[in-house]
N, CA, C and O atoms as a DFTB+ gen file, in Angstrom:
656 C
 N C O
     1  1     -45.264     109.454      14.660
     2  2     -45.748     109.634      16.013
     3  2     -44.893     108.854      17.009
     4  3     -44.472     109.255      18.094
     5  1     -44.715     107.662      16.433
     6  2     -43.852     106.840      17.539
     7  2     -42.402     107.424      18.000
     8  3     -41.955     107.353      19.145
     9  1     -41.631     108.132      16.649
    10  2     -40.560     108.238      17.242
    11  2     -40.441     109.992      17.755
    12  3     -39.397     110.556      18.082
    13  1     -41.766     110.583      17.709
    14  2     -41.444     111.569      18.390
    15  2     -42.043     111.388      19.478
    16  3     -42.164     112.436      20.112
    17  1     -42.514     110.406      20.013
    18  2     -42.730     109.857      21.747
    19  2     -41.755     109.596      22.272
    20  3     -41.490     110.133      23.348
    21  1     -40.905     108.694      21.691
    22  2     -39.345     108.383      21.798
    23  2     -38.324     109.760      21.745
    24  3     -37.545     109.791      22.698
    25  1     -38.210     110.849      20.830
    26  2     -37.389     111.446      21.461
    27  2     -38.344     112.148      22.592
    28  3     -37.766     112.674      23.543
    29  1     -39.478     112.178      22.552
    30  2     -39.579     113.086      24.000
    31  2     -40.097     111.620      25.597
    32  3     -40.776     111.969      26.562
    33  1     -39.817     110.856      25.508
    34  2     -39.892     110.226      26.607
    35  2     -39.319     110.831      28.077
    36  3     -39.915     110.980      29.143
    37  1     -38.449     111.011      27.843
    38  2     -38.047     111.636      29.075
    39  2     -39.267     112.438      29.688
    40  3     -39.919     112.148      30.691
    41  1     -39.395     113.390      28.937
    42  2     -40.402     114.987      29.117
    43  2     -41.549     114.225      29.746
    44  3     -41.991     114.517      30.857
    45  1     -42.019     113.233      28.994
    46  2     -43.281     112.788      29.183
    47  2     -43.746     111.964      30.187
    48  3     -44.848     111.979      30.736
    49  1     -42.612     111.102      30.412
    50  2     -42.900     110.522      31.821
    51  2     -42.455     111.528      32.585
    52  3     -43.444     111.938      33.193
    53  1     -41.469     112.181      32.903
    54  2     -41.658     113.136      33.769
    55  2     -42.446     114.189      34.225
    56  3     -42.334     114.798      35.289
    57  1     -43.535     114.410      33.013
    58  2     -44.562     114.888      33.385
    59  2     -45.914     114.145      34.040
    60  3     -46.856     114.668      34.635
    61  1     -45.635     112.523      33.668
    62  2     -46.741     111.500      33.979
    63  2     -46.397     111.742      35.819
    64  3     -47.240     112.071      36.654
    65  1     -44.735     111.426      36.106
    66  2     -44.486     111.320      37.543
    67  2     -45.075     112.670      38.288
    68  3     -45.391     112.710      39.477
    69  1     -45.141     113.536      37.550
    70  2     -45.193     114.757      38.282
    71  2     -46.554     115.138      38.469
    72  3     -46.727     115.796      39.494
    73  1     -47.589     114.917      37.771
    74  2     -49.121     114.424      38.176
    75  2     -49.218     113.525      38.849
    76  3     -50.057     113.782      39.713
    77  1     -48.631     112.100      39.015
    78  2     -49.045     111.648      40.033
    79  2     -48.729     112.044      41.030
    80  3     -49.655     111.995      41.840
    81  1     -47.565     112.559      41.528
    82  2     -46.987     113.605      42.802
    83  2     -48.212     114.108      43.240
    84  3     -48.907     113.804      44.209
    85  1     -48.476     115.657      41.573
    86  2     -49.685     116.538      42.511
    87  2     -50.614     115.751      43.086
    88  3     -51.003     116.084      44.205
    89  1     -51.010     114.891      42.638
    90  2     -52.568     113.763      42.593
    91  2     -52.264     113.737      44.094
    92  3     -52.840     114.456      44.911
    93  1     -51.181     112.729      44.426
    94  2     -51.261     112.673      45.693
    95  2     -50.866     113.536      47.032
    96  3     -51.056     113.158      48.188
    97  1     -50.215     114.905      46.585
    98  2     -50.262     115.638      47.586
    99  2     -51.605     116.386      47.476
   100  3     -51.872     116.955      48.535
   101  1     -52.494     116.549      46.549
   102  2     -54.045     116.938      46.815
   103  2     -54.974     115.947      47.806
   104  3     -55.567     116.256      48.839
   105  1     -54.908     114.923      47.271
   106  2     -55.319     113.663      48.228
   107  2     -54.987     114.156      49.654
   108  3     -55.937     114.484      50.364
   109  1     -53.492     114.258      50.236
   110  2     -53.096     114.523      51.783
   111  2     -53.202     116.113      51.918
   112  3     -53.025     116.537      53.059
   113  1     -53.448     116.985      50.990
   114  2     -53.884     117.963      51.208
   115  2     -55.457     117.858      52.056
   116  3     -55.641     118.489      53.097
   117  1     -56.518     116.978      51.443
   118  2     -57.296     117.566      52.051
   119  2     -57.751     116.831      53.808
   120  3     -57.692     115.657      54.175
   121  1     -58.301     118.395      54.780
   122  2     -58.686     117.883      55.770
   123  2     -59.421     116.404      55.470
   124  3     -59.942     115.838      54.509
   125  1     -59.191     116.174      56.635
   126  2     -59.790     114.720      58.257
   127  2     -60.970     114.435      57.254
   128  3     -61.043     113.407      56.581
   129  1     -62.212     115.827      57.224
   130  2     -63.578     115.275      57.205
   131  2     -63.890     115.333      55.328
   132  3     -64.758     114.744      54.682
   133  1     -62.883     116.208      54.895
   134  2     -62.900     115.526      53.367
   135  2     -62.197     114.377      53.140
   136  3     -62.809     113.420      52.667
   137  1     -61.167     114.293      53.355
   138  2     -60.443     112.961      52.895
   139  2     -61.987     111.619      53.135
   140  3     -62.288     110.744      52.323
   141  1     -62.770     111.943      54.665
   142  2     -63.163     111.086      55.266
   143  2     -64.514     110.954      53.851
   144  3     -64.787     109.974      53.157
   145  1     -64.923     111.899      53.843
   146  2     -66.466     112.068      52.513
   147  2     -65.872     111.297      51.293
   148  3     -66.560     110.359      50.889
   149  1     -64.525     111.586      50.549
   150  2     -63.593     111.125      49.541
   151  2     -64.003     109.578      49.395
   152  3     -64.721     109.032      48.558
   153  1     -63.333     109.083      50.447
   154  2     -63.355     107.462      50.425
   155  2     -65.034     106.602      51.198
   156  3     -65.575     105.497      51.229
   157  1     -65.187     107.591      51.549
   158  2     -66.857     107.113      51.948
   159  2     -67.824     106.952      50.929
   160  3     -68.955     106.479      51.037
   161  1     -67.233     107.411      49.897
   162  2     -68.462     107.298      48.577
   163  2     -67.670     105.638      48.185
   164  3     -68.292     104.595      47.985
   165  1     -66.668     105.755      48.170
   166  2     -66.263     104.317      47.879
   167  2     -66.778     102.939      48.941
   168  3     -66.900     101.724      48.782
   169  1     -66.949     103.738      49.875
   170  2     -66.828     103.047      50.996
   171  2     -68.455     102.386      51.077
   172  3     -68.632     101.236      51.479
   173  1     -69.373     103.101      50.727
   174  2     -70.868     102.971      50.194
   175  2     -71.075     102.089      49.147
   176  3     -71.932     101.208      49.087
   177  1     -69.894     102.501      47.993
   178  2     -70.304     101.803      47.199
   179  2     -70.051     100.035      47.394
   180  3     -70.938      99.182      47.404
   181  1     -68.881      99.864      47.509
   182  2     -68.458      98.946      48.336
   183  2     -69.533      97.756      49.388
   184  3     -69.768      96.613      48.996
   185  1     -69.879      98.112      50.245
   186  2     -70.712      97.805      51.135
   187  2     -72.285      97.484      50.011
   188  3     -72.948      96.447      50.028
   189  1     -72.473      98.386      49.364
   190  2     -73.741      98.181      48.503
   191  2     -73.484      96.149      47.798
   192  3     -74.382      95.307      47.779
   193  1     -72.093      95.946      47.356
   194  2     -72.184      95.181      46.650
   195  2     -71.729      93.784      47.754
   196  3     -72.184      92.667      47.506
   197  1     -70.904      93.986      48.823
   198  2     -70.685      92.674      49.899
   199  2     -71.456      92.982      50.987
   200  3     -71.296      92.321      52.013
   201  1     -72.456      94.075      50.943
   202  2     -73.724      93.972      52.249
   203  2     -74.985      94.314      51.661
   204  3     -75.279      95.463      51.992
   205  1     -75.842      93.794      50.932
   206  2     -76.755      94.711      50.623
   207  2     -77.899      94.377      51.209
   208  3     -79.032      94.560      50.763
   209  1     -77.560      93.833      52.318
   210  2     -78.705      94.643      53.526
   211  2     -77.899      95.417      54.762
   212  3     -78.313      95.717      55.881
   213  1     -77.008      95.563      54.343
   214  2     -76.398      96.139      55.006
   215  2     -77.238      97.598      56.095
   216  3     -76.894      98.158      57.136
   217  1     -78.591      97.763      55.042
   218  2     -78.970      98.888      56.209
   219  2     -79.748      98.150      57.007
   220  3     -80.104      98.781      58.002
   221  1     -80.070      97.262      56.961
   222  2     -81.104      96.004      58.040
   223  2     -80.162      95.539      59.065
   224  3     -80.676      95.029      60.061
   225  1     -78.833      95.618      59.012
   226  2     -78.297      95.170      60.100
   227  2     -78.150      95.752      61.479
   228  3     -78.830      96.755      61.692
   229  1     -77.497      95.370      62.315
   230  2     -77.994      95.918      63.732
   231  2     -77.257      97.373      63.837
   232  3     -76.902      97.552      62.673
   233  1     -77.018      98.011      64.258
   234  2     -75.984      99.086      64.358
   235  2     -74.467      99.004      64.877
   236  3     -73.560      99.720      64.454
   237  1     -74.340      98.008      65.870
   238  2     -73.358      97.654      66.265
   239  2     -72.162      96.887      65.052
   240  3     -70.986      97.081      64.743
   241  1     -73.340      95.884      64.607
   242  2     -72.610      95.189      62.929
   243  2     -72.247      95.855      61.799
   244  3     -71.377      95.702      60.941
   245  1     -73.302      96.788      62.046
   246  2     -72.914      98.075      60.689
   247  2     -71.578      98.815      60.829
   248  3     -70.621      98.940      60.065
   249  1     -71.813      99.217      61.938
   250  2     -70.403      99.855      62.662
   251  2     -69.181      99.708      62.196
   252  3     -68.438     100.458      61.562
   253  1     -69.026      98.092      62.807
   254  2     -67.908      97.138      62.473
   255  2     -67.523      97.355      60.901
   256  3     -66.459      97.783      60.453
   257  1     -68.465      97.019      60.328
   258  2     -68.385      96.796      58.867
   259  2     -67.655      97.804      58.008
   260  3     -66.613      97.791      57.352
   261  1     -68.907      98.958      58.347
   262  2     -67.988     100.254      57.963
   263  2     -66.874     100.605      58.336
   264  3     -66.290     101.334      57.535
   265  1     -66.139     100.268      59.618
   266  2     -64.869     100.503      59.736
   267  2     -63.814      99.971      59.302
   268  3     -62.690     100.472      59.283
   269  1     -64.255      98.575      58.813
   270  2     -63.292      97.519      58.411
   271  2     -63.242      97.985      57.171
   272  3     -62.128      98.304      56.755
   273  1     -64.360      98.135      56.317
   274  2     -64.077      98.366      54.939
   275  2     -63.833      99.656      54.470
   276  3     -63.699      99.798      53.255
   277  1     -63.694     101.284      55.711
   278  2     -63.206     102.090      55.705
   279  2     -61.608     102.020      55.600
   280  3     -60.894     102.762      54.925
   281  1     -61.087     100.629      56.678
   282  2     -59.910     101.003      56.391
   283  2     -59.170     100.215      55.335
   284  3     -58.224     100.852      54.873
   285  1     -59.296      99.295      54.945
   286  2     -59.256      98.588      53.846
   287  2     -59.458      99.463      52.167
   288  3     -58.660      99.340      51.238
   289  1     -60.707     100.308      52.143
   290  2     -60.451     100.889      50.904
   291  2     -59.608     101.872      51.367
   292  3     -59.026     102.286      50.364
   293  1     -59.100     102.664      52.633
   294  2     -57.884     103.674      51.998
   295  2     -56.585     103.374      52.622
   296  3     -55.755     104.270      52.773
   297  1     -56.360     102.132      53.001
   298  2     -55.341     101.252      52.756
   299  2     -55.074     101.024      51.128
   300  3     -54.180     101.548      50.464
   301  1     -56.048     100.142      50.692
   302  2     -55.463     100.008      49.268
   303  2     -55.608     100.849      47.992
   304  3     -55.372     100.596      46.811
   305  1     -56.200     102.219      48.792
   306  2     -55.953     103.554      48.172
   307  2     -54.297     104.134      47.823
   308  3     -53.759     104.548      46.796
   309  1     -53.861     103.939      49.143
   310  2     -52.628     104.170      49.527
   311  2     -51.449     103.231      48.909
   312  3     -50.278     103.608      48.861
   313  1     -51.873     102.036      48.469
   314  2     -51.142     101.139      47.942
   315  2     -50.645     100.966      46.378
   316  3     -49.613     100.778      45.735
   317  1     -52.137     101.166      46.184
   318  2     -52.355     101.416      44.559
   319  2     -52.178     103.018      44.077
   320  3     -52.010     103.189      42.870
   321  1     -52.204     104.172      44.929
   322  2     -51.371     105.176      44.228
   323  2     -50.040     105.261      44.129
   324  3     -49.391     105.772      43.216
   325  1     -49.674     104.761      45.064
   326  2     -47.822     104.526      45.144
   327  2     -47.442     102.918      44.095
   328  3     -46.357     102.366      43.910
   329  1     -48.626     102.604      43.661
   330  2     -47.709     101.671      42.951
   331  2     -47.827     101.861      41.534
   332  3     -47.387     101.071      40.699
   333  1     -48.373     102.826      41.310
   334  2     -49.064     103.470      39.903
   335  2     -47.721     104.622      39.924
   336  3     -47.275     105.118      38.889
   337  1     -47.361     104.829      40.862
   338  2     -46.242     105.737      41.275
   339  2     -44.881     105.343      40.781
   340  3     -44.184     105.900      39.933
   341  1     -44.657     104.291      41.476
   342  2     -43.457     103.465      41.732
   343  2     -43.600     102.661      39.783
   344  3     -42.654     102.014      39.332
   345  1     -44.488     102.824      39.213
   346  2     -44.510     102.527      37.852
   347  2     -43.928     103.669      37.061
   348  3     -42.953     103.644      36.309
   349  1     -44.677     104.628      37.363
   350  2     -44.387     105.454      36.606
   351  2     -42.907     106.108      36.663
   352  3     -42.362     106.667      35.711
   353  1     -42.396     105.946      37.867
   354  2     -40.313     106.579      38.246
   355  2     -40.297     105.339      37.313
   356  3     -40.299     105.502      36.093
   357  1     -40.277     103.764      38.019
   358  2     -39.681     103.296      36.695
   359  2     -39.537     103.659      35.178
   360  3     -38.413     103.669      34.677
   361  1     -40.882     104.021      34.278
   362  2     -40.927     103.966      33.415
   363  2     -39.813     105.034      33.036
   364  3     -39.132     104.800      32.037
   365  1     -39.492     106.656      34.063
   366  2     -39.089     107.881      33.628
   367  2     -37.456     107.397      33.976
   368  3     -36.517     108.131      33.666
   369  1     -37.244     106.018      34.684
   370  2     -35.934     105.617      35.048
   371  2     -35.524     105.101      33.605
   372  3     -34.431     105.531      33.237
   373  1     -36.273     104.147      32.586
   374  2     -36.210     103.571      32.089
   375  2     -36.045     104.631      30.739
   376  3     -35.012     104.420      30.103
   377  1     -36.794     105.586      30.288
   378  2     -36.728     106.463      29.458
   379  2     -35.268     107.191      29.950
   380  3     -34.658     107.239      28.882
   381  1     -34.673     107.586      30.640
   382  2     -33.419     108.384      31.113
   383  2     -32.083     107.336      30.992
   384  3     -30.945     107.804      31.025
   385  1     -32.356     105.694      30.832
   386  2     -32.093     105.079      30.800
   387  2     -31.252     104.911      29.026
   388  3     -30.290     104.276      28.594
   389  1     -32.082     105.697      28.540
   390  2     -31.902     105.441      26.920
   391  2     -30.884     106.364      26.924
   392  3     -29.797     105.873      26.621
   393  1     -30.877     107.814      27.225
   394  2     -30.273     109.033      27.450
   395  2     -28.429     108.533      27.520
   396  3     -27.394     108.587      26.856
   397  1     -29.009     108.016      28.911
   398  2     -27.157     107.524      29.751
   399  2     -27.556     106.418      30.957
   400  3     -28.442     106.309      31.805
   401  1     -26.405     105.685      30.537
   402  2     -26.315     104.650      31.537
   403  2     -26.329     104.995      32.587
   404  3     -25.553     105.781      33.130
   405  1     -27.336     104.380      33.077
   406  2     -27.694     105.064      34.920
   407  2     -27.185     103.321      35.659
   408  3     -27.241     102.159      35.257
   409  1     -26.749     103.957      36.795
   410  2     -26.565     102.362      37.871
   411  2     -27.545     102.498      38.656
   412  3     -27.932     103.586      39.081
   413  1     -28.283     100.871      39.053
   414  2     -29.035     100.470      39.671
   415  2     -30.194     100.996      39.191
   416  3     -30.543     101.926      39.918
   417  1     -30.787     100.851      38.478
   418  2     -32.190     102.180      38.412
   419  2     -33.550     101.426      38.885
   420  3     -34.475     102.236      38.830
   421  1     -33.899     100.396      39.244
   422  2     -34.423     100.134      40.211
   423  2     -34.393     100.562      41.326
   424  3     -35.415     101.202      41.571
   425  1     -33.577     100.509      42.282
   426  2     -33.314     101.457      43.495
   427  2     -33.464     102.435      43.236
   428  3     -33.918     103.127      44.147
   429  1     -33.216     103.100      41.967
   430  2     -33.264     104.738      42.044
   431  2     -34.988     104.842      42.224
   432  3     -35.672     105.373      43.100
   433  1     -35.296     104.199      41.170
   434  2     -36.887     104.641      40.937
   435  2     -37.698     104.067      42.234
   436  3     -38.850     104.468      42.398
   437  1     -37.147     103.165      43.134
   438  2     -37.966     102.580      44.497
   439  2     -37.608     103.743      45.177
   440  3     -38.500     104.545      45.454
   441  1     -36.306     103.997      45.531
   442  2     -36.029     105.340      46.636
   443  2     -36.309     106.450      46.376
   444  3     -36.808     107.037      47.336
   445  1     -36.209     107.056      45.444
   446  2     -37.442     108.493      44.851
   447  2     -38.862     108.435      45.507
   448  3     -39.490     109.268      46.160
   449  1     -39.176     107.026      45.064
   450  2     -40.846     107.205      45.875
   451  2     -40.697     106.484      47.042
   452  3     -41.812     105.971      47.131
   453  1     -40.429     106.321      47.448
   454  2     -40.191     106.137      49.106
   455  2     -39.916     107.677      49.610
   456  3     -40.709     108.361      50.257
   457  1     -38.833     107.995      49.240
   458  2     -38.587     109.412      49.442
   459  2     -39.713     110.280      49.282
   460  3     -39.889     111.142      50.143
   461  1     -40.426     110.197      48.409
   462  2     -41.821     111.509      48.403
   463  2     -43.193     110.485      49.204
   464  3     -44.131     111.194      49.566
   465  1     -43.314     109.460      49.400
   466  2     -44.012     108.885      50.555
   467  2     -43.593     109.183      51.784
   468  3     -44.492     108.950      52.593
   469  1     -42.331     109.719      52.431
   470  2     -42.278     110.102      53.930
   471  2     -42.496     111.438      53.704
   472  3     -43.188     111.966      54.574
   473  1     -41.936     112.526      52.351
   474  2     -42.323     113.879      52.722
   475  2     -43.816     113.644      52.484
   476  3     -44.360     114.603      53.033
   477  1     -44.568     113.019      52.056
   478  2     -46.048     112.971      52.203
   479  2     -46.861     113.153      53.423
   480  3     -47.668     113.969      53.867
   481  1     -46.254     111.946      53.804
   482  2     -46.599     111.842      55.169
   483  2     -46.272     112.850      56.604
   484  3     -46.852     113.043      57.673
   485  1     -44.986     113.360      55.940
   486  2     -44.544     114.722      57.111
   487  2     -45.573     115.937      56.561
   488  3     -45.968     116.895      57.225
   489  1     -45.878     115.643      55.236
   490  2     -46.890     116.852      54.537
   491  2     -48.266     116.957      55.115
   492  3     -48.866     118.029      55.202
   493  1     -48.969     115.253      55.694
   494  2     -50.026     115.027      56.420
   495  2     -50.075     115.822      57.679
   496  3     -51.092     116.241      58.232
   497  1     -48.643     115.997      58.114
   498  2     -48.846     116.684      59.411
   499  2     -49.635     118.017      59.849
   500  3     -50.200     118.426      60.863
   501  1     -49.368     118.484      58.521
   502  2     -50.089     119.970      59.008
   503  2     -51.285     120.418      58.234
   504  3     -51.554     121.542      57.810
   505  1     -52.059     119.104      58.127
   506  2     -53.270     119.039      57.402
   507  2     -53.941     118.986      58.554
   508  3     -53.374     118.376      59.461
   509  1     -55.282     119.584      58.840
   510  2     -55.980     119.400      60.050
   511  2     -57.053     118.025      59.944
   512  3     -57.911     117.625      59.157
   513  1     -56.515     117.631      61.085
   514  2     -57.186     115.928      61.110
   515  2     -56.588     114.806      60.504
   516  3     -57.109     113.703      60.340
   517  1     -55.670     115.098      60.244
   518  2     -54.576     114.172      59.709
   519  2     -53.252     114.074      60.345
   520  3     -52.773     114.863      61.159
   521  1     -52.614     112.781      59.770
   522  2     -51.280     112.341      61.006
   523  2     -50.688     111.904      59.345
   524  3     -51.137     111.806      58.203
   525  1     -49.123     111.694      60.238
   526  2     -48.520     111.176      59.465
   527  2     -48.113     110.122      59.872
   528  3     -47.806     109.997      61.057
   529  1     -47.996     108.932      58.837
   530  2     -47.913     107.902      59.901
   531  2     -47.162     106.827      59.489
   532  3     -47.616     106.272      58.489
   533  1     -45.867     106.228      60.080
   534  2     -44.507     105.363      59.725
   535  2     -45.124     104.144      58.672
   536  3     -44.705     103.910      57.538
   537  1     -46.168     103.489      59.341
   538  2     -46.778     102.322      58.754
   539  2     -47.641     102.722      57.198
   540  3     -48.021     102.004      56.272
   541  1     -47.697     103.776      57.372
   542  2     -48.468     104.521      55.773
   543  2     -47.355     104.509      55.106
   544  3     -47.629     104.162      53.958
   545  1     -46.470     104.664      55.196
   546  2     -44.459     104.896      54.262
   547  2     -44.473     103.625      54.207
   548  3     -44.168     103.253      53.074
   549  1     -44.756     102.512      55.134
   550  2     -44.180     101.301      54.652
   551  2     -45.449     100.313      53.309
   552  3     -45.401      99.610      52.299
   553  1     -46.369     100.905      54.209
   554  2     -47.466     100.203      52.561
   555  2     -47.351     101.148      51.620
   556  3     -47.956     100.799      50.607
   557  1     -46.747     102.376      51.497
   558  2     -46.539     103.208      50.041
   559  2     -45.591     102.657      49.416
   560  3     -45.704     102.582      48.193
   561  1     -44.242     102.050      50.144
   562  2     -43.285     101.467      49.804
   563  2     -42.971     100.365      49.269
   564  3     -41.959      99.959      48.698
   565  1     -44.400      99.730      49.633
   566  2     -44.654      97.981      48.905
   567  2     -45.350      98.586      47.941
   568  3     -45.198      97.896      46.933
   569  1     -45.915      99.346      47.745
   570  2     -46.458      99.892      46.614
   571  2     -46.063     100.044      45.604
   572  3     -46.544      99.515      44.602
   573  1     -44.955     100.910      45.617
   574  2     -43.695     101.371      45.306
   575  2     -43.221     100.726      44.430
   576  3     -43.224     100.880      43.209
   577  1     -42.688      99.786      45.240
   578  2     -41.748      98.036      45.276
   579  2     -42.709      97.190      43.706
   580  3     -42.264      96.550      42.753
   581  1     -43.954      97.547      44.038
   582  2     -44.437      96.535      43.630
   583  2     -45.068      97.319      41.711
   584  3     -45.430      96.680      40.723
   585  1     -44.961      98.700      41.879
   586  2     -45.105      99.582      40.838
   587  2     -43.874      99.473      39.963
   588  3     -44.057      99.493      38.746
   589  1     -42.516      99.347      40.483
   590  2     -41.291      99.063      40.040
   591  2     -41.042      97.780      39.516
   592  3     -40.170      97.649      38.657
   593  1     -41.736      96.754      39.946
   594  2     -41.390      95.264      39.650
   595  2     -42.500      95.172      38.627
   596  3     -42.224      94.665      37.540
   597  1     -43.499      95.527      38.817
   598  2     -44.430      95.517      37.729
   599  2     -43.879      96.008      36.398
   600  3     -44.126      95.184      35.517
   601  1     -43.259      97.001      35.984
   602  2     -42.861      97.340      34.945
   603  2     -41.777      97.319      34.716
   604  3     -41.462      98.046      33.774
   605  1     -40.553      96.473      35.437
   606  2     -39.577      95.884      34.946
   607  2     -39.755      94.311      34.400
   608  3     -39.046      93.797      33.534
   609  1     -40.823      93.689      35.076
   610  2     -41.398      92.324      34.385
   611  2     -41.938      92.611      33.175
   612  3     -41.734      91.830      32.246
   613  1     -42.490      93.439      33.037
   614  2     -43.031      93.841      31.679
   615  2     -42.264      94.259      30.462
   616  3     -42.774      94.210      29.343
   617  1     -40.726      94.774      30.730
   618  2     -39.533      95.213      30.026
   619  2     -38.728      94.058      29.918
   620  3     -37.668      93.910      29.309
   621  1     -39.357      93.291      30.571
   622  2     -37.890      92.217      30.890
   623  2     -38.757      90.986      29.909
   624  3     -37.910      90.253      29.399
   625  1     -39.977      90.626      29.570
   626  2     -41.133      89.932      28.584
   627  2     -40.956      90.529      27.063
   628  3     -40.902      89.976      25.965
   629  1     -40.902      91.658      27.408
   630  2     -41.146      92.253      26.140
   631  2     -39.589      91.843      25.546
   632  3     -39.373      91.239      24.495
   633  1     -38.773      92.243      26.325
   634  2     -37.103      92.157      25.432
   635  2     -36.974      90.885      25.582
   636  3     -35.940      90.518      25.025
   637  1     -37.516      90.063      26.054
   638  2     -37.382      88.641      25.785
   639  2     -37.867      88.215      24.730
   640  3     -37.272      87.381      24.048
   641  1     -39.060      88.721      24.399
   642  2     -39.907      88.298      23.070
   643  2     -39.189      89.026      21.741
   644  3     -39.392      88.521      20.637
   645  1     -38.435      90.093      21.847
   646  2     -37.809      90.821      21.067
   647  2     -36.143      90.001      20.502
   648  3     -35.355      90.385      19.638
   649  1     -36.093      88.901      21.317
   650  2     -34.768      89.043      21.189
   651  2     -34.724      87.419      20.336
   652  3     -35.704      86.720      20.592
   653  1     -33.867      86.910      19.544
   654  2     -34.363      85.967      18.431
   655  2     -33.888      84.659      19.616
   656  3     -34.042      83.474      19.321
């Protein structure tokens, strides 16, 4: 089993990258008032566990609350799919890696998803109720950044522990 994961690595992370793609152009696929229902169940749940009187509070406080922790969970919606992202190019950098010597493949695998975080965001455009928006590319990009560093620390532990 192991080494027919190994010869098909390539295939396989490239199929891992390519679900997370669809994942997230379904996500910016959908309208304003779904996206908005999407993260509002989170957004409930959330609030249930750091307000739970949250329905006793005044309306004005509730308000607040919900907006803050509206934007906060799809902020780090946005963060944590691109860095689950930015893991996974690594990993398909790292499998292609075995293939043929690639240069830089960090950069490769950060600028790929950077690259499908702005067509994302130009993709938001013609979603109704949705924008696309410069500062959304730059937290996909720490995302990214941080999906890439994550699993080169983890390659870079492991071949350390591997090596006598």
């Amino acid at each position: 089993m192991k080494r027919w994961i190994r010869a098909h690595a390539v295939g396989l992370t490239l199929l891992l990258v390519l679900s997370l793609m669809v994942m997230i152009f379904c996500f910016s696929a959908q309208p304003a008032d779904e996206s908005d229902e999407t993260s509002g169940f989170f957004v409930s749940l959330i609030l249930k566990v750091i307000a739970p009187n949250y329905e006793s509070l005044d309306p004005d406080t509730r308000s607040e609350l919900l907006l803050r922790t509206s934007f906060l969970v799809r902020k780090t919606a946005h963060l944590t799919e691109y860095a689950f992202l930015g893991f996974a190019l690594m990993l398909h950098v790292t499998a292609l890696q075995n293939k043929k010597e690639l240069r830089f493949p960090k950069l490769f695998a950060f600028l790929a998803g950077v690259f499908y975080s702005v067509s994302d965001e130009i993709h938001q455009l013609i979603v109704p109720g949705r924008s696309g928006e410069g500062k959304d590319v730059m937290l996909d990009s720490v995302g990214v950044l941080l999906g890439v560093m994550i699993l080169s620390l983890v390659l870079a532990i492991r071949k350390k522990r591997k090596s006598p």
